[in-house]
VOBA-374060 format. One line per 3 residues: number of its first residue (from 1); their letters; for each residue z negated, x, y of C-alpha. Coordinates in nm, 3 decimals. Example, Ala and Ser with C-alpha at 12.3 -4.5 7.8 and 13.67 -1.06 7.14 Angstrom:
BEGIN
1	as	-0.780/1.230/-0.450 ~ -0.714/1.367/-0.106
***
This chain:
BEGIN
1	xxx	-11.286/7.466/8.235 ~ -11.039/7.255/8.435 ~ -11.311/7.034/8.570
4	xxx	-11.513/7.310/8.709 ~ -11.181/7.474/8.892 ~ -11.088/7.097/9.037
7	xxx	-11.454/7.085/9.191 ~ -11.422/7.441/9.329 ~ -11.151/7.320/9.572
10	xxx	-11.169/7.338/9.928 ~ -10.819/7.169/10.080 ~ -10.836/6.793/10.149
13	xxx	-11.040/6.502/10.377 ~ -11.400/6.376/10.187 ~ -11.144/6.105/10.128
16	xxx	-10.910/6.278/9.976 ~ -11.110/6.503/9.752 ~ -11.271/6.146/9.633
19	xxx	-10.925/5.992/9.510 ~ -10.803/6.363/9.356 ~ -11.162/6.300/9.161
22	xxx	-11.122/5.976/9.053 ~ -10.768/6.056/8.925 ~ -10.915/6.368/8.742
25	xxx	-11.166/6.179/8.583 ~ -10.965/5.850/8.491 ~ -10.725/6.093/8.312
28	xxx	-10.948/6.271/8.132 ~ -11.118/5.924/8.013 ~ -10.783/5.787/7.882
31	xxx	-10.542/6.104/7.804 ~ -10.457/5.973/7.435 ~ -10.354/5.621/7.535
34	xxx	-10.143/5.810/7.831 ~ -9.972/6.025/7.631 ~ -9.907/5.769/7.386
37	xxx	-9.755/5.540/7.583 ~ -9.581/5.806/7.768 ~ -9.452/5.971/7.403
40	xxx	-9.313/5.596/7.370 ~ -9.120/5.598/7.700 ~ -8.978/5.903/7.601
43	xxx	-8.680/5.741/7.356 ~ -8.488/6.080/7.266 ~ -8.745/6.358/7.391
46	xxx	-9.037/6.502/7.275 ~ -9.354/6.548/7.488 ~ -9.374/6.941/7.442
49	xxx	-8.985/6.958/7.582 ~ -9.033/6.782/7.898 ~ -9.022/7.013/8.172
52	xxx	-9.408/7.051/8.216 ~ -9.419/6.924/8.615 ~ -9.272/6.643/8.533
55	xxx	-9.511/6.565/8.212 ~ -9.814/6.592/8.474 ~ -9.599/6.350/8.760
58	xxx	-9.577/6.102/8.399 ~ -9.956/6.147/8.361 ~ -10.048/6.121/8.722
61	xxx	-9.831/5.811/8.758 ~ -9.947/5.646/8.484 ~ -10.298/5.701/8.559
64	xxx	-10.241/5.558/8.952 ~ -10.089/5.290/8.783 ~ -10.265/5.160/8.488
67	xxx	-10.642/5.296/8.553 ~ -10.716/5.331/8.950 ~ -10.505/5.038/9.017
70	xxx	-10.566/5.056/9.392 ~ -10.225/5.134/9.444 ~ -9.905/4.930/9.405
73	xxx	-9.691/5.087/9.163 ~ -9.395/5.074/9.373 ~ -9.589/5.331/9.622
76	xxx	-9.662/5.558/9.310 ~ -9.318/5.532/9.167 ~ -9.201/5.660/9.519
79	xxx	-9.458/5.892/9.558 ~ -9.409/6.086/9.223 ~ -9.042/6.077/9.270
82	xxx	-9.082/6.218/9.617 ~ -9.286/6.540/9.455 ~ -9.009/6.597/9.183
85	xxx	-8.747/6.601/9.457 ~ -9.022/6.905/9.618 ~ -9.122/7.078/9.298
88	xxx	-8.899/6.986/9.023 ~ -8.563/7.003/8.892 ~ -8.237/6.839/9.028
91	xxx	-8.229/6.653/8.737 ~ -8.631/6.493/8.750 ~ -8.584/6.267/9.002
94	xxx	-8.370/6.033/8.781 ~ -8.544/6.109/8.500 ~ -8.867/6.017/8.605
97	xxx	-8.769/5.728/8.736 ~ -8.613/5.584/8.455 ~ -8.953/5.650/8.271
100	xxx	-9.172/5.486/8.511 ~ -8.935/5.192/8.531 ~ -9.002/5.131/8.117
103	xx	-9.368/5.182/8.209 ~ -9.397/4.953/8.523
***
């Protein structure tokens, strides 16, 4: 279960374990309507060929964005493209931020 292997971690502040929880638990409240609206973004790909670190940078973005809404989506937008640039393709960064431009 992917909820009990999130709540065995050990890394991260109280604070920071908090947020990574929230997140978790936002996404797993609103995955359809995520997806969906990421699917619609998409215009030309499918959601089972995008590369699969950038589908979870999509989801995490769009759950910062549209659920916690503590941050300012310009932060997340930078944030998420910073972490493609680290674990991602060459190509992600631009990707992903013309996706989260037609979201935000």
């Amino acid at each position: 279960d992917a909820y009990a292997a999130f709540g065995q971690m050990n890394a991260g502040t109280d604070e920071e374990k908090k947020f990574a929880s929230e997140i978790f638990d936002l996404y797993q409240e609103n995955s359809d309507e995520i997806e969906d609206e990421i699917s619609i973004k998409l215009q030309g790909y499918e959601l089972n060929r995008v590369y699969k670190v950038d589908m979870s940078l999509l989801k995490l973005a769009l759950t910062e964005i549209k659920y916690y809404k503590k941050t300012p989506a310009p932060i997340v937008v930078n944030e998420i493209l910073e972490l493609s640039k680290k674990y991602s393709t060459d190509n992600s960064p631009k990707f992903l931020n013309g996706i989260l431009r037609a979201m935000v």
